[in-house]
Structure formats: C-alpha cells, structure tokens
Residue, then its C-alpha position, 0 to 999 in steps of 0.5 A: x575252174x580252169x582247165x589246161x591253162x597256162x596260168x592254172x592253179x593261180x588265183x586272182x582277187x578281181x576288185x576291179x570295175x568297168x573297163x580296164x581292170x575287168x579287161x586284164x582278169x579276163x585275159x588272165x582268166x583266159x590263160x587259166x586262172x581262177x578269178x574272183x570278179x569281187x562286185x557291190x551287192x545289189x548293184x554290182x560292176x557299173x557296166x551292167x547298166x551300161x546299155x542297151x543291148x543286153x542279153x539276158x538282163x546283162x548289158x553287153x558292154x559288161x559281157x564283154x571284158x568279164x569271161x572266165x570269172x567267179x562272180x562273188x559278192x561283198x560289202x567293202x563298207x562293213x567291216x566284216x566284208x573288209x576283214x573278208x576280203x583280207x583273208x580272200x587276198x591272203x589265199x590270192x596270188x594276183x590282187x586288181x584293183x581300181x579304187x581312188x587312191x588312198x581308199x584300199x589303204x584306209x580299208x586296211x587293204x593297201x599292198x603294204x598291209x596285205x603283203x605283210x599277210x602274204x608276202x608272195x601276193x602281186x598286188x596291181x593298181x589301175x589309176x587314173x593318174x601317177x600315184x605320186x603326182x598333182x593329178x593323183x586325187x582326180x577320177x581318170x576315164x577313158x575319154x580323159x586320158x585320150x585328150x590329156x595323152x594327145x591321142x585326140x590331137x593326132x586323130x580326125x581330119x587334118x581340118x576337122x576337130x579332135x577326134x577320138x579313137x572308136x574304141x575305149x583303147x586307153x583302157x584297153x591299152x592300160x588293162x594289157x599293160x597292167x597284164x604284162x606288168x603282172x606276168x613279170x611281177x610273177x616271173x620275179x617271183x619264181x626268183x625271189x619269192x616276194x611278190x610286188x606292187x605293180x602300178x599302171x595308170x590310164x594318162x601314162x597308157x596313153x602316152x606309151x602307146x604313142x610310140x613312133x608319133x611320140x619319137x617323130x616329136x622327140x627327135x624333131x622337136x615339131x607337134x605332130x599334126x593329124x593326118x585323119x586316115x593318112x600316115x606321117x611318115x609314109x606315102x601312099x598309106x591310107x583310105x581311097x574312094x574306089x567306085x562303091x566304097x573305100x578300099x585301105x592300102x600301105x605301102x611300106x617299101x619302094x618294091x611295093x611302091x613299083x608293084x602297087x603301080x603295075x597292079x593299078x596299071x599306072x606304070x607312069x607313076x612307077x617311073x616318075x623318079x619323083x615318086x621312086x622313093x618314100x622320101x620322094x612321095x612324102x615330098x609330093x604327097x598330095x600329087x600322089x595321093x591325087x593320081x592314085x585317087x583318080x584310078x582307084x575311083x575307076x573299079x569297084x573294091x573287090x577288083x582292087x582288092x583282089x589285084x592288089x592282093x596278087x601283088x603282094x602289096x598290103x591292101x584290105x576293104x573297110x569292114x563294118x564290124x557285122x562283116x568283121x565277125x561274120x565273114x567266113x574265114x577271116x578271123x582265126x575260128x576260136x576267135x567267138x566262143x559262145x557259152x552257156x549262159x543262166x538267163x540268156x541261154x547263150x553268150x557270144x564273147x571274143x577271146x584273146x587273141x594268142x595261140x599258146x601250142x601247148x596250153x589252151x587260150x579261150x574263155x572258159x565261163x560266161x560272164x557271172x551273174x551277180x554274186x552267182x559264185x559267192x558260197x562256192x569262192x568263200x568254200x573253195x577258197x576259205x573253206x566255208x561252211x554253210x552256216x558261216x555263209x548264211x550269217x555273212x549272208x544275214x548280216x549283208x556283207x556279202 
C-alpha cells in the first residue's frame, strides 16, 4: 500500500476510534506505512455516525482523520477475533489503541502479553487520564480535557464565560504527541531491538500544549486571565475592526512597533515614549489598543492588509474556512488530495502538513469502508487462504 514513504514497510495495527488515535495512524499512514484500521463489524469507528454531511454514506468527521488506511473487521468480543488480532499484532511493528484501561489486558491483548510474542512490537495507548492515577476508570473526551486542562479558562472574552477552542484540538494535540512518542520509540529500537510501551492521555495533552501560559503561572504565581483575541504578554497582538470586517495584527518586537505605526500613518504614536516598548504598551494597553482601534475602522481589510504587509509587519484577515480552502495560492498545493472513493466517487482529505525532500508526504487511499480490506489484511499479513476467511467470515468474527 505504500509508495515511497519515509515509514515504508512498516506495519501498524490501528485499534483506535474517533479522534485522536485515528488522527495519529493517519499521519502515520501518510508518511508510508501500512496501516490496518481494525473496526466493530456492522457498526465500525463511531464517527461514522457522526454527521451530516456525509459523502457517500460516510460521515465527513470520519473521512476526515482515516486516509491511507486498510479497512478490516473483527469482533473482539469472540475469542477467535481476540486470538486473531494476536497474531495481526504479532506480524505489527506499531500497535494503537484507545480502549478503557484495563480492557486490552483482560483480552489477553496488553502490551506485556503481545510483547512476549513480538518483543520489537511499540505498543501505544491513548487514554483519557494518567494510567496510574484517580481518574484512570473514567471516559475522557475532547471536551472534558479542554475544561479540566485550563484551556477553557484562558479562552473567550475576558467578561464572557469559558470558552472552547473550535476545533477538537486536545485530540489533535494528543494524536501528534502519541505520533512522536511512536517515532521515538522506533528510533530506540533501531539501538536496542526492543520495542516499548508508549503511553499518552488527553488531560496531560492539554496541560503540555499550555507552554508559554503555563510558565507565565510557574514563574509568577498569578492565574492566568482570558484575553478573548488579545495576547498576555505582547501589545498590540490581536483582532481589530477595520471598515467592513476584521483584520489580525502581532507585533512582536518594537521595530515592528515603529513600522506598524509608519503604515497606518499614526507616527505620533510612534513617538510616544510611552508606547516605545512591549513593556510600555503592555502597561497601556487599553489606550493603545483604543487609538489603533480609532484608525483601523477608518479603511477597509484589504487596504491594511496590503499596507501592513508592505511593512513587514505580521498581519493577516479573518478567513472562514471556505476561503481558507479555496483562495488561490494560500495554502501549499498538496495541502487537498482528492481520492477515489467506492461510493461517493471522490473525497477531498487534508494532508499532513510537512514536506519530507526525499520522501513523499500525502494520503495515499481514501478512508475505507467497513471492513473493505478484510481478505486482503488477513492474506497479505497471515497469509490466508480463502477458506480460512470464509470460516472466520461464517462464525462472524470478522
């Protein structure tokens, strides 16, 4: 299945679902590997359910982190689809899975049993909560682990209620964690031979990605606040109102400073020694963001857009994502890869955002259907044989 990957020839059981585990195969898959998308039959990932829209009868929210996947079925709660999926893991390189804690090893699926079979094998969990910790038992969600991981306190107007981010980005966050924490785990084994355990869970995601937030507290001992479009620690680095519709601009240093007030010809602001440093705007906020404010409702976005620009000053408009994906030339061409697909013809999928120079990066299949790829997984990696497939098939394990 793949082609000229960086991470050909590797094999990856993908016992995941929904979100952040389907995201980091993909990514896997991506970069060349032959993954096996392992799924419930008859009812499959729950994010096939999950919509409108779909395309094809497949709902877009699963189209959307399952590309450059094999689609297989099997029935984990037959002991013949437990025994079978024991020997897909023994032929794997890279094992995902989401299951509640404790479920993979009361199948006789845990990392210790599968590694006694296949000591190379990197074995990945995606939970919700520390593995040893009071929360271990409980379901963890997106949603949750952007409340409990303080993202929601730092997000939406400074007056307004908690807010979330847009996009499921603790699931995202967690599935390129778990992705680097696999790459490293095979980089050790190309010294060691073993594989290894590798472990990563949504709340601690949440907390990793607070970076510069989380050191303002660390260092100064004060809760951060919520600054809705602003920035904690810089001046001017937000949203405006120009004349017909909003416009973002970051200044991150004071030669930036100097040259975003040349561009919007307020050089008396320039000249405010008030305002001459980070420090000093940061202190007058408001009456900075009030004077730019005044100005920048004065012209439409694309006249400051094009002016800031020329300044060399950080400055962008507010695009809905139709414009995101559909402007000529602003995102890199194969970031959409449109592929064949059986019943909907064709599907549009976003590809993974690096550029390897001598190892190509894009989806190589369209998301699978349910079990499309089940006789060819169980020939190409047990070897087989139709009348092995048809029994399995008979006694519904897969």
């Amino acid at each position: 299945m793949a082609v000229g990957g960086a991470l050909e020839g590797l094999r990856v059981l993908d016992l995941s679902r929904v979100l952040a585990g389907p995201y980091c195969t993909m990514i896997l898959g991506n970069l060349g590997a032959d993954v096996v998308k392992v799924e419930r039959p008859g009812s499959g990932d729950d994010t096939r359910q999950w919509g409108p829209p779909f395309a094809g009868g497949e709902a877009a929210y699963y189209l959307s982190c399952n590309s450059s996947k094999r689609g297989l079925t099997v029935d984990l709660s037959k002991p013949a689809g437990r025994d079978l999926v024991r020997r897909l893991a023994g032929q794997a390189d890279i094992l995902i899975e989401n299951f509640k804690v404790g479920s993979m090893e009361a199948w006789g699926l845990g990392y210790d049993a599968l590694a006694e079979a296949n000591p190379g094998l990197i074995y990945c969990s995606i939970l919700g909560f520390d593995r040893d910790g009071p929360r271990r038992d409980l379901p963890g969600y997106d949603f949750i682990g952007q409340a409990m991981g303080g993202i929601m306190s730092i997000t939406g107007e400074p007056d307004g209620e908690p807010m979330k981010v847009g996009v499921a980005i603790v699931d995202v966050t967690t599935g390129l964690y778990a992705t680097i924490g696999i790459l490293a785990a095979l980089q050790a084994r190309q010294q060691t031979g073993r594989g290894q355990r590798v472990d990563v869970n949504l709340l601690d995601s949440a907390a990793g990605w607070l970076v510069n937030v989380a050191a303002n507290y660390l260092v100064s001992g004060r809760r951060p606040q919520r600054y809705g479009n602003a920035h904690a620690n810089i001046v001017p680095y937000q949203v405006f109102e120009a004349a017909d519709g909003y416009i973002s601009i970051a200044v991150g240093n004071d030669a930036q400073w100097q040259r975003l007030c040349q561009a919007l010809g307020r050089e008396d602001l320039a000249s405010d020694e008030r305002y001459m440093t980070n420090a000093g705007r940061l202190a007058y906020r408001a009456q900075v963001v009030q004077s730019l404010g005044e100005t920048l409702r004065r012209e439409r976005v694309d006249v400051w857009v094009e002016r800031i620009e020329r300044a060399g000053v950080p400055v962008g408009p507010i695009n809905t994502i139709d414009r995101v994906f559909e402007t000529p030339g602003l995102l890199s061409p194969d970031m959409v890869a449109e592929l064949p697909h059986p019943t909907a013809g064709t599907v549009r999928v976003v590809n993974t955002p690096i550029k390897l120079s001598d190892a190509p990066v894009y989806p190589r299949s369209a998301p699978p259907m349910l079990g499309q790829h089940t006789d060819e997984v169980l020939h190409d990696w047990l070897g087989l044989g139709r009348e092995d497939i048809a029994q399995l098939r008979e006694a519904g394990v897969v």
